[in-house]
C-alpha positions as CSV (number, residue, x, y, z in Angstrom):
1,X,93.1,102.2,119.3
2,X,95.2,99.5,119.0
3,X,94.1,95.9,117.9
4,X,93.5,93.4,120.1
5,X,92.9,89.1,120.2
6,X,89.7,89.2,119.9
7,X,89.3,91.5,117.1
8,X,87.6,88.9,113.6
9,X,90.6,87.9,111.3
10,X,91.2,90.8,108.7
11,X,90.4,90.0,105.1
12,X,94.2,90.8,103.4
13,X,94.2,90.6,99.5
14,X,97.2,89.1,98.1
15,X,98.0,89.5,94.2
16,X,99.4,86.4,92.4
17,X,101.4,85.7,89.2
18,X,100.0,84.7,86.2
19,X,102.2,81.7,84.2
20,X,101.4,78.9,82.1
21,X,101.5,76.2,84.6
22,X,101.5,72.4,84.3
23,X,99.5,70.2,86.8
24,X,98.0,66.6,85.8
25,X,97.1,66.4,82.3
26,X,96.8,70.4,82.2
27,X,99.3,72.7,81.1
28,X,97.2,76.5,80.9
29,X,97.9,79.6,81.6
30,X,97.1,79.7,85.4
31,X,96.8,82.0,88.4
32,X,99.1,81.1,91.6
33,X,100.9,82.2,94.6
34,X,103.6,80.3,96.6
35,X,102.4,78.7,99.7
36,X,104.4,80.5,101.7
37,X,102.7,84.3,101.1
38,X,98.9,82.1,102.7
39,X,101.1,80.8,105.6
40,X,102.5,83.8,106.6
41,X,99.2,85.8,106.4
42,X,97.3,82.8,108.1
43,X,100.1,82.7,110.7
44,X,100.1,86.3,111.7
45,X,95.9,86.0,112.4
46,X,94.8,87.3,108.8
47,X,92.4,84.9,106.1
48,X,94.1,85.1,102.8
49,X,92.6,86.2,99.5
50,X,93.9,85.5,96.0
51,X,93.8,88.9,93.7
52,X,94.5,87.8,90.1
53,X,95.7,89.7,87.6
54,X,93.0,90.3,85.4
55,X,91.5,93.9,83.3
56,X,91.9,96.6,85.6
57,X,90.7,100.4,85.9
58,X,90.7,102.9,89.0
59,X,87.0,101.6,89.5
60,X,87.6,97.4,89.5
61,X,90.5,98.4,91.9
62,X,88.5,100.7,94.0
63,X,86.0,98.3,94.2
64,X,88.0,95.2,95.5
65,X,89.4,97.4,98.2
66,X,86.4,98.8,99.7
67,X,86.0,94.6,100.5
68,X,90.1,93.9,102.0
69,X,91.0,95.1,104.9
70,X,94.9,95.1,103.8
71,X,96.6,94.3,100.7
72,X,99.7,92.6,100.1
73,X,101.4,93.0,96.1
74,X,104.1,90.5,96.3
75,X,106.6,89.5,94.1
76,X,107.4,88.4,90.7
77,X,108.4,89.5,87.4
78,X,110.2,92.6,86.9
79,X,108.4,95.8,86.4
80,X,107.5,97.3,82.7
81,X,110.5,100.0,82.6
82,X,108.6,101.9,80.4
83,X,106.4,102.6,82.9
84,X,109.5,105.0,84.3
85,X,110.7,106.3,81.1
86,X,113.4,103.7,80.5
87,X,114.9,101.4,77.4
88,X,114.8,98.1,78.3
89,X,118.0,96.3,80.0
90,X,118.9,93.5,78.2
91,X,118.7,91.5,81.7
92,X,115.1,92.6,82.7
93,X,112.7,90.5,81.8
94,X,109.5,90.6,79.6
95,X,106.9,93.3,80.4
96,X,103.7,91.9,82.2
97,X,101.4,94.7,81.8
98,X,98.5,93.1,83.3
99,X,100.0,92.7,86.4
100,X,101.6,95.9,86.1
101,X,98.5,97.2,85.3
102,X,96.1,95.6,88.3
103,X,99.0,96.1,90.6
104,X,99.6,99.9,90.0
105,X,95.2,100.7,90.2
106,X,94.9,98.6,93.5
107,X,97.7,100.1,95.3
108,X,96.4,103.6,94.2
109,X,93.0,102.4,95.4
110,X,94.8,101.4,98.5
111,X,96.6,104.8,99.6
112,X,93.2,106.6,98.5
113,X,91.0,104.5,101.1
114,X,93.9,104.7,104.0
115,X,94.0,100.8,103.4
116,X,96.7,99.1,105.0
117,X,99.5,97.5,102.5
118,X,102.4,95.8,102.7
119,X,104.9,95.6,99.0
120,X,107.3,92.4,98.7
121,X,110.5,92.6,96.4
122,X,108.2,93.4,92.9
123,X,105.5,95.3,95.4
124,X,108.0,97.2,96.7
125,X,109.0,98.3,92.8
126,X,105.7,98.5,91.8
127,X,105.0,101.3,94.3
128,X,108.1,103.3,94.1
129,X,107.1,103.3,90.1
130,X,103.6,104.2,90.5
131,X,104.5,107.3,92.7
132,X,106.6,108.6,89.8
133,X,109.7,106.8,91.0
134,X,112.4,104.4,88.9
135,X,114.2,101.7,89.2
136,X,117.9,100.2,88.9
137,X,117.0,97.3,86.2
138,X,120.2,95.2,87.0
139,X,121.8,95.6,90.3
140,X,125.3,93.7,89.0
141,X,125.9,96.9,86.8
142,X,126.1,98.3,90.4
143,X,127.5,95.8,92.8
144,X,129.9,93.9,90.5
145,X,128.3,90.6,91.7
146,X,124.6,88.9,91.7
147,X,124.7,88.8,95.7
148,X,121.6,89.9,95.5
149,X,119.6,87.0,93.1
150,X,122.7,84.0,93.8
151,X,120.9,82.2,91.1
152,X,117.4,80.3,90.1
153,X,115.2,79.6,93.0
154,X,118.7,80.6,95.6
155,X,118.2,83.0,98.1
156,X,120.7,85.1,99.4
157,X,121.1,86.7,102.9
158,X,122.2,90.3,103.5
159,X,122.3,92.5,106.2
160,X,120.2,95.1,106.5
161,X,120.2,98.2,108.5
162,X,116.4,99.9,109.1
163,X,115.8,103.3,110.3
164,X,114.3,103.2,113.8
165,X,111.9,105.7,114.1
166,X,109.7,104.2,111.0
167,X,107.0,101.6,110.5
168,X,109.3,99.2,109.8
169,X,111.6,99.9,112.6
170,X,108.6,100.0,115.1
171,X,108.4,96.2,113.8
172,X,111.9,94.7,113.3
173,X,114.2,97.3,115.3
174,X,117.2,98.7,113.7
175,X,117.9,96.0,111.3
176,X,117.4,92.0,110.2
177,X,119.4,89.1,107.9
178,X,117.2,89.6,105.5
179,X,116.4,86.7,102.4
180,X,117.0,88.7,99.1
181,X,116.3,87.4,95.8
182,X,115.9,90.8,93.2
183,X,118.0,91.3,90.5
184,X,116.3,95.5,90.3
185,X,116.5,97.8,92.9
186,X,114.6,101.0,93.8
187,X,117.0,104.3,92.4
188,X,114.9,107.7,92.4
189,X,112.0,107.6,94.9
190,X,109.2,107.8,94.4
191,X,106.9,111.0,95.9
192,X,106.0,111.1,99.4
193,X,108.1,107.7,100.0
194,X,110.6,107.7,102.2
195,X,113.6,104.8,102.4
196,X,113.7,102.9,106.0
197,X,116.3,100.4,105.2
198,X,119.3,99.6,103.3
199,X,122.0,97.2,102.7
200,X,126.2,97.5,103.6
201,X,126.3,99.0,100.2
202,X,123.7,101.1,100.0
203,X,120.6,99.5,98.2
204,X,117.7,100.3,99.0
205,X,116.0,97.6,100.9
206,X,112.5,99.0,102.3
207,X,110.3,102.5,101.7
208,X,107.1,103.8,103.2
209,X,104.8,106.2,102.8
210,X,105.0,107.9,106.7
211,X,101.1,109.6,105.9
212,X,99.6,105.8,105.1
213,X,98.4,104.2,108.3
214,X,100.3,101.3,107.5
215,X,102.0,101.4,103.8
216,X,105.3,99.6,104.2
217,X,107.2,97.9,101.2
218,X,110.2,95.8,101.2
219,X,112.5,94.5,99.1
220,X,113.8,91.1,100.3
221,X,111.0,88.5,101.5
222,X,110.1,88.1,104.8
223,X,107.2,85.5,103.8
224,X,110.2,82.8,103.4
225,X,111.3,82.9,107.1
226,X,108.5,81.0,109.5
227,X,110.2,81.5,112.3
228,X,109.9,86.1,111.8
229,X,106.3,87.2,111.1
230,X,106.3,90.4,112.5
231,X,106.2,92.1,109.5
232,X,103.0,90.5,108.3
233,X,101.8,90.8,112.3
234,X,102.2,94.4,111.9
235,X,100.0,94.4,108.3
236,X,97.5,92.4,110.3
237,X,97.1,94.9,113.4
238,X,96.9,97.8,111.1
239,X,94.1,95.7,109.0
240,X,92.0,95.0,112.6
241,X,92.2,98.5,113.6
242,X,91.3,99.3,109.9
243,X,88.3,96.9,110.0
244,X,86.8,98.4,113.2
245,X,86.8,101.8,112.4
246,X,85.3,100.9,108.7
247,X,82.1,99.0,111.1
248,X,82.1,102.0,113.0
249,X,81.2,104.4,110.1
């Protein structure tokens, strides 16, 4: 059934990074999220709720979805490569195992309750690892350039072609200009993913899982244009219809 205006706003978790951070006279290790994950949640119908890395197991995680009725894991630092039997790259950065950690039980959680979920850039990494999958640590190695992460805080723009009969095609057709900034890349994938887009060279830009009812994952960030939510409107129908047939059991 599909959603419709007048369905309550879905509840969508939304994990967040965990850095020392200065503010006033305070300069602590701190919890927080760029602005521009809430907006795009908030403007695509959906109230936004801050998920914290903090001590995980299968049961905190399983618990904090049975309350969301979607989950976004967005992005951040790069992915323990440990985790998928590599040596460290000299270029990938320092393991965050918490995060890692929370990330990899709540998106398990997810896919075992049919939640809805949506992977950005890091999510999209975290997923393809925790289904067995690996990772290219420095995407130069490959494309001779750092197209893909210009420089600190500079976006780049690629073009990027999606497969039509998918998730994400059903949302942004057969491809978008999208804003990348990831220095790793998905390389083996992971089991019972599927890749729906890539770039002119070949990167992978976007997998999903084709058995989830919504579990879409992508590699550039789509919370960064205003003017394109249907990415995150798609996340938010798939939470509503989520939400009612949860009421209805």
């Amino acid at each position: 059934m599909a959603s419709s205006a007048s369905d309550p706003a879905p509840l969508i978790g939304v994990t967040t990074y965990l850095e020392q951070a200065q503010t006033g006279v305070w300069d602590v290790p701190a919890s927080f999220l760029p602005k521009v994950y809430l907006d795009a949640v908030t403007d695509a119908g959906g109230i936004a709720l801050l998920l914290p890395p903090q001590p995980s197991s299968p049961e905190v995680a399983a618990a904090v979805i049975a309350r969301l009725d979607g989950l976004i894991v967005s992005g951040g630092a790069d992915v323990d490569p440990t985790l998928y039997g590599q040596a460290s790259h000299p270029k990938t950065g320092a393991p965050r195992v918490d995060r890692d950690a929370w990330e990899t039980d709540l998106l398990t959680a997810a896919a075992d309750a049919d939640l809805p979920y949506l992977g950005i850039c890091r999510g999209a990494q975290v997923l393809n690892v925790a289904r067995g999958g690996s990772l290219h640590q420095h995407l130069p190695d490959l494309v001779g350039d750092e197209r893909y992460q210009p420089g600190a805080a500079q976006f780049g723009t690629e073009a990027v072609s999606v497969e039509p009969s998918t998730a994400l095609g059903s949302l942004v057709g057969d491809g978008v200009d999208a804003q990348v900034y990831h220095h790793q890349a998905i390389d083996a994938v992971g089991e019972g993913l599927v890749v729906t887009a890539r770039s002119a060279d070949g990167i992978i830009e976007a997998i999903e899982d084709p058995a989830a009812r919504f579990g879409v994952a992508v590699q550039w960030h789509p919370e960064e244009d205003a003017e394109d939510r249907r990415i995150f409107a798609g996340l938010i129908d798939a939470a509503k219809d989520f939400a009612r047939h949860k009421q209805e059991r």
